[in-house]
C-alpha positions as CSV (number, residue, x, y, z in Angstrom):
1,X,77.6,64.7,60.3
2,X,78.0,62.4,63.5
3,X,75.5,62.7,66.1
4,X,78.2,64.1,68.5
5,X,79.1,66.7,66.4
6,X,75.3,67.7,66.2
7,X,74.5,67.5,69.9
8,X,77.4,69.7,70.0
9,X,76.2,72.2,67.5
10,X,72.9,72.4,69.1
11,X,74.2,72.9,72.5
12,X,76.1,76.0,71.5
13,X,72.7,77.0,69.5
14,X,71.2,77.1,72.7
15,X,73.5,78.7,75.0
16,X,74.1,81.5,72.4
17,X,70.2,82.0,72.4
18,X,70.7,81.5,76.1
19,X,73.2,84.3,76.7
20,X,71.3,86.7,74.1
21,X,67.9,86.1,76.7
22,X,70.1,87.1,79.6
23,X,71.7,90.1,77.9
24,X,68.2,91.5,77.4
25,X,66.8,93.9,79.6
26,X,63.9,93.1,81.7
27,X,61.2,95.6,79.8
28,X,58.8,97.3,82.6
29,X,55.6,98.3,81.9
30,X,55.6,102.6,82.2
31,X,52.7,105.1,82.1
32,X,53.8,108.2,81.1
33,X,51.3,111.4,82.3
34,X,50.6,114.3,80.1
35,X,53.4,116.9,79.7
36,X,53.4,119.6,81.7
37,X,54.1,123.4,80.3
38,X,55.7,125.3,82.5
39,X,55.5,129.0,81.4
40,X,57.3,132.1,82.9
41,X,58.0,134.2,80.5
42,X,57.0,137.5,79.5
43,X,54.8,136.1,76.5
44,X,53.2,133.8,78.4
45,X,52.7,135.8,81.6
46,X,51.1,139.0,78.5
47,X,48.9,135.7,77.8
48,X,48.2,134.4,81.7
49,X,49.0,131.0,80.3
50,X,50.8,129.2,77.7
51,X,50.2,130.4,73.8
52,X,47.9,128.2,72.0
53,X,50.4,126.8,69.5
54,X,52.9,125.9,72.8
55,X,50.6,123.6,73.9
56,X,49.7,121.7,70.8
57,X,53.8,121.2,70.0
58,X,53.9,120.1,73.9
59,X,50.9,117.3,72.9
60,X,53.1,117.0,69.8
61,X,56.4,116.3,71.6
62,X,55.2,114.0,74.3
63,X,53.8,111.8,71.3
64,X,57.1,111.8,70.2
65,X,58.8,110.9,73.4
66,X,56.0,108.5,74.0
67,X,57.0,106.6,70.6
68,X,60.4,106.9,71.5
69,X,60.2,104.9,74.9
70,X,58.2,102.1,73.7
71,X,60.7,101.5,71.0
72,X,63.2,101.2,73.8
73,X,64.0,97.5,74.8
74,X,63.6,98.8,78.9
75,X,60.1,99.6,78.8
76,X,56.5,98.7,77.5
77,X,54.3,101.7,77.1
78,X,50.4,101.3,78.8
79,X,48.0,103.0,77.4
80,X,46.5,106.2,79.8
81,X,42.8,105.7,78.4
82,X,42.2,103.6,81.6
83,X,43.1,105.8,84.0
84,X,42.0,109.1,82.3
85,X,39.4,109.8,84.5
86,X,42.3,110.4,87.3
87,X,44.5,112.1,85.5
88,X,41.5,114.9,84.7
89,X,41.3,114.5,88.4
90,X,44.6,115.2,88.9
91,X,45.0,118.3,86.3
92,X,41.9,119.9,87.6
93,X,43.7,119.6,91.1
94,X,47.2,120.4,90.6
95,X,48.6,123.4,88.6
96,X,51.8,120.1,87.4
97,X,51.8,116.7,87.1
98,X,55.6,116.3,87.8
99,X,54.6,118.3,91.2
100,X,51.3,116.7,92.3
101,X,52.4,115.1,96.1
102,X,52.6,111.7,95.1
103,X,49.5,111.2,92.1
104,X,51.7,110.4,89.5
105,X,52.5,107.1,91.6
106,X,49.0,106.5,92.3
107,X,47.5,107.0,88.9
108,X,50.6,104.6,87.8
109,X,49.4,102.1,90.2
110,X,45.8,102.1,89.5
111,X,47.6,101.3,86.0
112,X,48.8,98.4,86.5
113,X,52.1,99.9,85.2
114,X,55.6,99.4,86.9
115,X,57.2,102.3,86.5
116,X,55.3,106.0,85.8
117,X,56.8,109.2,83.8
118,X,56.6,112.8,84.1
119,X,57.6,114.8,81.8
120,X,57.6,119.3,80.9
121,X,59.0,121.7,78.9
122,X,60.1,125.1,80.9
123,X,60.0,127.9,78.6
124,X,61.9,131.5,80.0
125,X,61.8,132.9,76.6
126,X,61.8,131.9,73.1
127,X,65.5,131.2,73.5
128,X,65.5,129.6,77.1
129,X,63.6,126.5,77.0
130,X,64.3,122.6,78.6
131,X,62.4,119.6,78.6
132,X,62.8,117.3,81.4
133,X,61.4,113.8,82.4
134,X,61.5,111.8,86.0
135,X,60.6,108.5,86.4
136,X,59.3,107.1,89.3
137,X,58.3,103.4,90.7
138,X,55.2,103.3,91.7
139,X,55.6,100.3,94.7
140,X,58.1,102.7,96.1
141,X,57.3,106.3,94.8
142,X,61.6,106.3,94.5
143,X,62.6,108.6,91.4
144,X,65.0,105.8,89.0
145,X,65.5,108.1,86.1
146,X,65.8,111.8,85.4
147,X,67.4,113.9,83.0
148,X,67.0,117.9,81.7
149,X,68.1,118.7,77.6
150,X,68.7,122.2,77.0
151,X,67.0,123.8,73.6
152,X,68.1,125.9,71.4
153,X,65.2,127.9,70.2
154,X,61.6,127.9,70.1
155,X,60.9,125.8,66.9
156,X,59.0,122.5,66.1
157,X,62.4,120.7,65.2
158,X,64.1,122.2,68.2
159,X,61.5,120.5,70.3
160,X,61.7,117.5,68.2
161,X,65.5,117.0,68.8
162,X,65.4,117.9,72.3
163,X,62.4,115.6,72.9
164,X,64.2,112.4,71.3
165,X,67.5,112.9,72.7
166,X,66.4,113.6,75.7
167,X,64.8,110.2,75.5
168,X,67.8,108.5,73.7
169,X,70.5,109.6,75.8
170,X,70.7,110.8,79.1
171,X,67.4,110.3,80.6
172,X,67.9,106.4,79.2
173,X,71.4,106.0,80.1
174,X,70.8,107.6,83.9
175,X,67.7,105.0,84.1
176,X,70.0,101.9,83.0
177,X,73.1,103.4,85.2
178,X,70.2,103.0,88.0
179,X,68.8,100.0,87.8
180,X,72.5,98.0,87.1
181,X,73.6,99.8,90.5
182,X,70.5,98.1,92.3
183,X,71.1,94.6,90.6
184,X,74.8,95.2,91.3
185,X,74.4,95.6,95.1
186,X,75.9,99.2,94.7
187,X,74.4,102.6,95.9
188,X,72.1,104.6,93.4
189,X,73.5,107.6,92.0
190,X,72.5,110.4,94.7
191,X,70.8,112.7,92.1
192,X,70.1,112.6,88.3
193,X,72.0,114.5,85.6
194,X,69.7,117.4,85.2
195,X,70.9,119.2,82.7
196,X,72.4,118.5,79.4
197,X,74.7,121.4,78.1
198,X,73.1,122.9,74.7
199,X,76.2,122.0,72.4
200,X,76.0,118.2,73.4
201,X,73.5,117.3,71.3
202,X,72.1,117.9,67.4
203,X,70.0,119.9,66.0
């Protein structure tokens, strides 16, 4: 093959690997707190708190979500082990994370992260739940993603499916719509969807 034809390969080698660099999202590092369970209904208030096995499928969902997130090309999950000490702190002081005047920013700061997560499951009944995340900056403390998923019942896959699509669709797609507004030069959407009507999504 003459050596023009293989300078000329190579060069459309490299701006194909180029373009595929540039296409990629820049991937932000993102703590993401403890769930919060946010209990009013008569079960729980009967309990004065959440049941047992509500918690431990909360810890089980956020997991989920957790996993979910760091398998998206947008973020890189840190680990909380470093900053556990202020998130007790910050549990033993404020009934919510997602509500807690600013300490979801400042645990994400002493981080090292770029971008901090909240996240809670409301629970009416056993057949009016939501899960819901924000995400925060923390050099700013401004909100740059935030979605709500309906669920349909009170089961471990219901939580499953809510958790993941939350994660997958709207609360991912409201982040990205976000951040190409500020690159773009254009206004941020005003608000976030919050709420994802029950029959738009599986399971």
């Amino acid at each position: 093959m003459p050596a023009l034809v293989l300078l000329a390969a190579s060069s459309t080698v490299a701006l194909a690997a180029a373009d595929d660099d540039a296409a990629k999202p820049v991937a932000r590092q993102i703590l993401i707190l403890p769930f919060d369970m946010v209990d009013t209904s008569l079960q729980g208030e009967m309990n004065h708190g959440p049941l047992e096995s509500d918690v431990k499928r909360l810890q089980r969902t956020e997991q989920i979500a957790r996993r979910a997130i760091d398998h998206l090309p947008e973020f890189n999950v840190v680990e909380n082990s470093p900053v556990a000490d202020r998130i007790d702190g910050a549990q033993a002081t404020y009934r919510y994370l997602y509500a807690c005047n600013g300490c979801d920013v400042d645990i994400g700061k002493a981080a090292g992260a770029d971008l901090v997560m909240t996240g809670w499951v409301q629970k009416v009944s056993n057949l009016i739940l939501n899960i819901n995340a924000t995400i925060r900056r923390v050099d700013t403390g401004r909100e740059v993603g935030g979605a709500s998923v309906d669920m349909r019942n009170d089961t471990d896959d219901s939580w499953r499916s809510s958790a993941l699509y939350l994660v997958e669709h709207p609360l991912l797609s409201n982040y990205r719509s976000r951040v190409q507004a500020v690159e773009s030069g254009e206004a941020e959407p005003a608000e976030a969807p919050k709420r994802v009507p029950i029959n738009h999504y599986p399971g």
